[in-house]
C-alpha positions as CSV (number, residue, x, y, z in Angstrom):
1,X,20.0,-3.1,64.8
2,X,18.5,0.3,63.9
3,X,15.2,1.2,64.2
4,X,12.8,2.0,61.1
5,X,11.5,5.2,62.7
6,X,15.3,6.8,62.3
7,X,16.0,5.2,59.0
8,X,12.8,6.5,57.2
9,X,13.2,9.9,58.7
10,X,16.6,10.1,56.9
11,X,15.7,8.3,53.8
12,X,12.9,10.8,53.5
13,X,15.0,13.7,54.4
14,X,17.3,12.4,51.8
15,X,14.8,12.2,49.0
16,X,13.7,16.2,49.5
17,X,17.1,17.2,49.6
18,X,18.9,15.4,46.8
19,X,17.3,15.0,43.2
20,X,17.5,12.5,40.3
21,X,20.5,12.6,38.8
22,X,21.5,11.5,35.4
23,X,23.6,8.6,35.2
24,X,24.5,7.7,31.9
25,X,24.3,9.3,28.1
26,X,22.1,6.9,26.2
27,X,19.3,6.5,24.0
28,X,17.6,4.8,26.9
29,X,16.3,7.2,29.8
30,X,18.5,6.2,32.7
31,X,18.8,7.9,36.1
32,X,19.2,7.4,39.5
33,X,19.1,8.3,42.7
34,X,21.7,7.8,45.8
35,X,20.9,8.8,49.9
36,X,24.2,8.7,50.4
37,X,27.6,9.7,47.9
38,X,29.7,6.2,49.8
39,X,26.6,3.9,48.5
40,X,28.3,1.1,47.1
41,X,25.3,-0.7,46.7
42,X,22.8,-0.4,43.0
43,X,18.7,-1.0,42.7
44,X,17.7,-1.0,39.5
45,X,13.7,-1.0,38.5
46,X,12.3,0.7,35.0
47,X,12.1,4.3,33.8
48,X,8.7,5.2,32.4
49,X,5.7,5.4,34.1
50,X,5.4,3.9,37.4
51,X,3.2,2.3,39.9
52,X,2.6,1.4,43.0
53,X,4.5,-2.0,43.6
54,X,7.9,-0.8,42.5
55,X,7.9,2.4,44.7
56,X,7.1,0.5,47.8
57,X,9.6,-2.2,46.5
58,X,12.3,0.3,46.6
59,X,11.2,2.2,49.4
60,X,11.4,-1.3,51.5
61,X,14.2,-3.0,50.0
62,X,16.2,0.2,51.3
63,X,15.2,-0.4,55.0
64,X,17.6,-3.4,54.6
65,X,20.9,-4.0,56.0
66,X,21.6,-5.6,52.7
67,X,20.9,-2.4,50.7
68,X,20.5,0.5,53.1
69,X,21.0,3.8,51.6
70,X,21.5,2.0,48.0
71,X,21.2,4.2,45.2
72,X,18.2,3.7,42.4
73,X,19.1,3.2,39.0
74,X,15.6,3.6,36.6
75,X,16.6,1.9,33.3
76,X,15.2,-0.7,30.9
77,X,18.8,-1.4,30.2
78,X,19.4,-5.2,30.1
79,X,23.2,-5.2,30.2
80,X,23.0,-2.3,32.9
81,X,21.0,-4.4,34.7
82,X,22.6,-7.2,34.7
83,X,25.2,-4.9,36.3
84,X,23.2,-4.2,39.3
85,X,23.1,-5.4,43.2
86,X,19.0,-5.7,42.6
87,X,16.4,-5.2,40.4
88,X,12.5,-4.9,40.8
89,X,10.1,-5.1,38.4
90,X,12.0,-5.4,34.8
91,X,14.5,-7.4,34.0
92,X,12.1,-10.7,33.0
93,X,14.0,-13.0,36.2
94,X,13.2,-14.3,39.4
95,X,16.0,-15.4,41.6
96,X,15.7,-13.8,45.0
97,X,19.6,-15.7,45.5
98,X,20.6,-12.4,42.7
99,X,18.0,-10.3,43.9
100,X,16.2,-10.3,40.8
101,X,12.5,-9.5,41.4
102,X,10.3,-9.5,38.3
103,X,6.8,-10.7,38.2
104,X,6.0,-10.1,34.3
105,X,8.2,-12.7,32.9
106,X,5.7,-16.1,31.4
107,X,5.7,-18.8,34.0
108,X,5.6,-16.2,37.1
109,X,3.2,-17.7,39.8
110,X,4.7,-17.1,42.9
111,X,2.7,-16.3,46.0
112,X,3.4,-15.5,49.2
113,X,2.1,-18.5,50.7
114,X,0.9,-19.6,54.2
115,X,-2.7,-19.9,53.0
116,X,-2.3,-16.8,50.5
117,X,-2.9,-17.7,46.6
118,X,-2.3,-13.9,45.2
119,X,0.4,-13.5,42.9
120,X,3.0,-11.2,43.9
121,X,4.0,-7.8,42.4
122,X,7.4,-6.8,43.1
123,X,6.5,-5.4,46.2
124,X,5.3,-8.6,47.7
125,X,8.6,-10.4,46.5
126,X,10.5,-7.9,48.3
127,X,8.0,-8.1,51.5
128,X,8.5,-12.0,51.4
129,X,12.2,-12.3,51.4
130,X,12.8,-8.6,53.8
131,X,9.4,-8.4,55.4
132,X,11.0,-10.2,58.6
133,X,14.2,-8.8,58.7
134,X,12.1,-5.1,58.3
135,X,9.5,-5.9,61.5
136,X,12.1,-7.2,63.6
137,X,13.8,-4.2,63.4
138,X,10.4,-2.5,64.2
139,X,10.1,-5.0,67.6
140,X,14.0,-4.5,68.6
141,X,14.0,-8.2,68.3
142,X,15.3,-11.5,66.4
143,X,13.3,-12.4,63.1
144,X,12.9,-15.8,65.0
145,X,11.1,-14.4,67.5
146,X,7.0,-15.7,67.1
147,X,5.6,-12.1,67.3
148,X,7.7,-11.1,64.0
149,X,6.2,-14.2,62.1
150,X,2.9,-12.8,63.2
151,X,3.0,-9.7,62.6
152,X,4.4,-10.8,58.7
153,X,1.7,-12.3,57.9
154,X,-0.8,-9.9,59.5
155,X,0.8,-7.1,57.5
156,X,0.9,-9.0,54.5
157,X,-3.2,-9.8,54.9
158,X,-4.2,-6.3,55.9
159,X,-1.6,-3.7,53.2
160,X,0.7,-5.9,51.6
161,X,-2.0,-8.6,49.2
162,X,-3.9,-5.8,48.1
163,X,-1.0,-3.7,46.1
164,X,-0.2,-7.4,44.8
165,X,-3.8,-8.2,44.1
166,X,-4.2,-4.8,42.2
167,X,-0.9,-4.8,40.3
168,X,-1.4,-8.5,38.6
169,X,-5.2,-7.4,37.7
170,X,-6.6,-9.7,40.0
171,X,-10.4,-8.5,40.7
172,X,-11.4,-8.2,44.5
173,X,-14.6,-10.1,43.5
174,X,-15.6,-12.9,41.1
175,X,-18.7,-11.8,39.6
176,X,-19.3,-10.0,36.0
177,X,-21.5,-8.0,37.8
178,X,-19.9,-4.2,37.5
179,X,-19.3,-2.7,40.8
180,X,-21.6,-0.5,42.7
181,X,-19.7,2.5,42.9
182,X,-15.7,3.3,41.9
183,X,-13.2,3.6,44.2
184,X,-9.8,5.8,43.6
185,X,-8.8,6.4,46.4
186,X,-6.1,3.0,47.4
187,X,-3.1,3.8,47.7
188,X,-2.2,2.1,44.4
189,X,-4.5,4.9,42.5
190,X,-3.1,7.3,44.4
191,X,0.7,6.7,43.6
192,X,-1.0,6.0,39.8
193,X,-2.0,9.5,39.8
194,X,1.8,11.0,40.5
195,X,2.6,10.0,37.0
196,X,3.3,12.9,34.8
197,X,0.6,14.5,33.4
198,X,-0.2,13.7,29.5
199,X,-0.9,17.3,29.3
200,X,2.9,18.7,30.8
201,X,4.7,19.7,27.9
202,X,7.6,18.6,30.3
203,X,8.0,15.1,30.0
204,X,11.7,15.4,30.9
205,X,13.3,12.2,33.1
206,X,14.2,14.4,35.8
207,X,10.6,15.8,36.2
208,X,9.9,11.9,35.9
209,X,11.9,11.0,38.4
210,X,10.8,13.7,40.9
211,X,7.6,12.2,40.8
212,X,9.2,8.5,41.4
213,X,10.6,10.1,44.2
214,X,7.2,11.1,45.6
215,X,5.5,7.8,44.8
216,X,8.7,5.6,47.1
217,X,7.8,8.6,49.8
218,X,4.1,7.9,49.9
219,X,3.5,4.2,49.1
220,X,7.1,3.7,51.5
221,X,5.2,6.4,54.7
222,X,2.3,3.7,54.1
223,X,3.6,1.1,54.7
224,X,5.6,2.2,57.8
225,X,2.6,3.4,59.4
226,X,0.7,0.3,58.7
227,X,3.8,-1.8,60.6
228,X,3.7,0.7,63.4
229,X,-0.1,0.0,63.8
230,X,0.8,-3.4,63.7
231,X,3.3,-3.2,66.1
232,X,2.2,-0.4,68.5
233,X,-1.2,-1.4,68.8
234,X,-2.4,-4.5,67.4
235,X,-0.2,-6.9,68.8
236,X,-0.8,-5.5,72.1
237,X,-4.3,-5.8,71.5
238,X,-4.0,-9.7,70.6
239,X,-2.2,-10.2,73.5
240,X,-4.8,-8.7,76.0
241,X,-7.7,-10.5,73.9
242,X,-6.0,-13.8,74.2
243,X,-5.4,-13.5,77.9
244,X,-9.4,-13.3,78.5
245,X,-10.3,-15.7,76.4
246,X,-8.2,-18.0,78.3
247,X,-9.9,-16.6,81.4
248,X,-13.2,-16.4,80.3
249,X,-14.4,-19.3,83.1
250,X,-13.6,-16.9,85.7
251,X,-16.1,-14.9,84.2
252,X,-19.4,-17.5,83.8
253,X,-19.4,-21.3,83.6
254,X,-21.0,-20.8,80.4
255,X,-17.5,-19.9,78.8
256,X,-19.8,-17.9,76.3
257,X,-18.9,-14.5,78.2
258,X,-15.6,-12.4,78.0
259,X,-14.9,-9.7,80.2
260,X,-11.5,-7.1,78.2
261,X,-9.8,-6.4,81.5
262,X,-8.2,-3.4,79.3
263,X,-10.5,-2.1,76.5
264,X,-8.8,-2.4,73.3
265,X,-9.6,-3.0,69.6
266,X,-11.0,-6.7,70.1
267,X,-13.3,-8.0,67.4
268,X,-10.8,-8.8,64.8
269,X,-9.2,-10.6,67.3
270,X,-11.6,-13.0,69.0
271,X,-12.9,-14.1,65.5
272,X,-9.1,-15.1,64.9
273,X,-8.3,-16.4,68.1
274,X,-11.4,-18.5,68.4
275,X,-10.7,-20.5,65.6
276,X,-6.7,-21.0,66.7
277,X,-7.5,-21.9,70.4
278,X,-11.0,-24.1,69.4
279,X,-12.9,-22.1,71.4
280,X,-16.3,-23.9,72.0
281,X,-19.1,-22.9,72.4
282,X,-18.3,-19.0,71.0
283,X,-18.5,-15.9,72.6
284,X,-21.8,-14.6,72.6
285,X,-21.4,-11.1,75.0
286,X,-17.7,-9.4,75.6
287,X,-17.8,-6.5,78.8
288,X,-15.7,-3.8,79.0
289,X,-15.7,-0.6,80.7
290,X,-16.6,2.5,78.8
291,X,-14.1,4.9,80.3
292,X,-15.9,8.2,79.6
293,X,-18.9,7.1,82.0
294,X,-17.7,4.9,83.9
295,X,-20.0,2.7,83.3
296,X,-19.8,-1.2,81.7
297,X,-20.7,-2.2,78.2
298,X,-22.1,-5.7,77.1
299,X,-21.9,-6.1,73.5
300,X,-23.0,-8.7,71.4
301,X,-20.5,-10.8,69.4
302,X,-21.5,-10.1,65.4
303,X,-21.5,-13.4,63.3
304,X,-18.8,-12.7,61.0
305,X,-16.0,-9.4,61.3
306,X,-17.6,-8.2,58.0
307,X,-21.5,-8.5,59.3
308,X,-23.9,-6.6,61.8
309,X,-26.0,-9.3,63.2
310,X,-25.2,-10.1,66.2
311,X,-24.6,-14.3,67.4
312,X,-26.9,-13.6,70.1
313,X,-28.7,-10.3,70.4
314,X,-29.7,-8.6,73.8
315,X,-33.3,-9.8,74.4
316,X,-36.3,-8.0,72.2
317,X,-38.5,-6.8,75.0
318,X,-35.0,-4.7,76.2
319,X,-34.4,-2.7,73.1
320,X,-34.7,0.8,72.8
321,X,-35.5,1.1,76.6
322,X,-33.6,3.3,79.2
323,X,-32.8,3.7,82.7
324,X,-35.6,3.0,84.8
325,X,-38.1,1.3,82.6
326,X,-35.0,-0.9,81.5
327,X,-33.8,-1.5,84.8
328,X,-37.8,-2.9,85.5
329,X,-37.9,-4.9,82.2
330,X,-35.1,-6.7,82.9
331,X,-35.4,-6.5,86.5
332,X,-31.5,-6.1,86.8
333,X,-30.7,-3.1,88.8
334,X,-28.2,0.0,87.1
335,X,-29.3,-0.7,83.5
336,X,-28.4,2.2,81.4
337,X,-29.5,1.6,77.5
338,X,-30.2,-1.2,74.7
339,X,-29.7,-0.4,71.3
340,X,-32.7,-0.6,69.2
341,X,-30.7,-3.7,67.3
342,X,-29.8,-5.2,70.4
343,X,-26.1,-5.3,69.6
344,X,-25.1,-3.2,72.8
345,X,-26.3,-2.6,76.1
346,X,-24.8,-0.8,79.0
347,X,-25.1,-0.6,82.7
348,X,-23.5,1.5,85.8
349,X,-21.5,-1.2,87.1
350,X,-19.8,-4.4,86.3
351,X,-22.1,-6.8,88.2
352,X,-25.1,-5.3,86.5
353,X,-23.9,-5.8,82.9
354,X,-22.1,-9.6,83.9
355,X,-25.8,-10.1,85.2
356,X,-27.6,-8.5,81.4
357,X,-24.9,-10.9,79.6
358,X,-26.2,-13.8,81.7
359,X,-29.9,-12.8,81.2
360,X,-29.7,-12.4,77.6
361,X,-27.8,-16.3,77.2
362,X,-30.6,-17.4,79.0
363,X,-33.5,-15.5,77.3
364,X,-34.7,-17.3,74.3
């Protein structure tokens, strides 16, 4: 098993160093693109202007066993298509057993499931039948193994939904309300905008396909540092997160304190793994150690991951003081701050923030 890190350096390298390359005298423009002169295996997805779910489709499909190093045929061809190993994106079928991955045909409706109800693009076809198989290699692991189901759904919620979401026309919100300010800068507008220019006098295929080849190179750099985040940090993060929470009784009888052994991106987390372990009653105050003074944080669980009000605030009569005059207000020794919204607090040592967390649950 090969790791995506090597694979995507030399598909990349490949891509700079080899251009589009005409494949056939027609009336239709066809063209296409190999990584590697013994590629025995054929991709097929449509000439014309492009967007952002059949670059990443390509870009992914080729992190495959199955079609590493394939070569990229851009036709609207039918009988060429029905010629080739896969095809994203045209073609009017739906049979991942021919890998045929077309959403436009009438009657489409897949989704990716698992609680998901957005229909996919041709990248979130691909995802869904190679996502696995792409993350395991990522983890040096089996597809079976638990973390690679997590981490393909977690992907798929946090990168993959919204290119689906975006490509069908689906609208973020449901409201006729128009939105409060416009937003370009997704990576589906972004690949949108390496289209040709209606202005370039050259609207050769070559120049066409040059900028294909930059869309696959930056929806596919994407979407490989969204599953290294994934797998290089998040996971890790989970992992710590769950172990506290399990521990969290160690901490105060209450159960409603966490202390991160480890401090690591942890609100995400907890709201997720509250709700899969039936943690009850919530987490009101999580401590961690701020490693720049030394010092402890106690900071206020937020009701929601999307909202700043806290569950529980720190007490009223604390915020906004410092030091001294904090330490007397709340007469616990080593108090540093309180924000003025009483979402964090800190103190110089463990004890003295366990002992603010244990004065605010009690403070009414």
């Amino acid at each position: 098993m090969f790791a995506i890190r090597s694979l995507a350096k030399n598909f990349l390298h490949h891509f700079h160093a080899r251009p589009l390359l005409p494949l056939m005298a027609s009336n239709s423009r066809v063209s296409s693109l190999s990584t590697s002169s013994s590629s025995s295996k054929r991709v097929g997805t449509h000439h014309g202007s492009f967007h952002c779910d059949e670059a990443l489709g390509c870009f992914m499909i080729r992190l495959t066993d199955k079609f590493s190093n394939a070569e990229i045929v851009r036709t609207r061809d039918p009988q060429l298509l029905e010629t080739l190993d896969a095809v994203l994106d045209v073609g009017g079928v739906y049979d991942p057993s021919r890998d045929r991955y077309d959403h436009h045909q009438k009657g489409f409706d897949e989704v990716f499931g698992y609680g998901f109800g957005t229909k996919l693009s041709s990248a979130g076809l691909v995802y869904k039948h190679f996502g696995k198989e792409i993350i395991a290699k990522e983890l040096k692991v089996d597809e079976e193994h638990p973390d690679v189901q997590l981490l393909f759904l977690a992907i798929y919620k946090s990168f993959m939904e919204a290119i689906d979401a975006i490509d069908n026309g689906i609208n973020k919100y449901d409201t006729d309300l128009p939105p409060r300010y416009v937003n370009n800068t997704n990576l589906s507008s972004r690949v949108g905008k390496l289209n040709l220019d209606w202005m370039d006098p050259d609207q050769s295929a070559e120049k066409e396909n040059e900028a294909f080849e930059r869309a696959m190179a930056l929806a596919g750099s994407e979407f490989l540092e969204n599953v290294r985040f994934y797998t290089r940090s998040w996971l890790p993060a989970r992992s710590i997160v769950r172990e506290c929470l399990a521990a969290r009784g160690d901490v105060d009888p209450s159960g409603e304190i966490m202390k991160l052994n480890r401090f690591c991106p942890w609100k995400l987390h907890l709201f997720e793994l509250e709700g899969e372990m039936k943690i009850d009653p919530s987490i009101k105050y999580v401590l961690y150690e701020d490693e720049r003074s030394k010092g402890w944080r106690v900071q206020a669980v937020a009701v929601s991951p999307d909202k700043f009000e806290s569950r529980k605030p720190l007490p009223a009569p604390w915020r906004g003081l410092r030091d001294e005059e904090l330490s007397k207000e709340s007469g616990i020794p080593g108090c540093v701050f309180v924000h003025m919204s009483g979402f964090i607090g800190g103190n110089t040592s463990y004890e003295g923030a366990l002992a603010m967390a244990r004065g605010a649950l009690k403070h009414q």
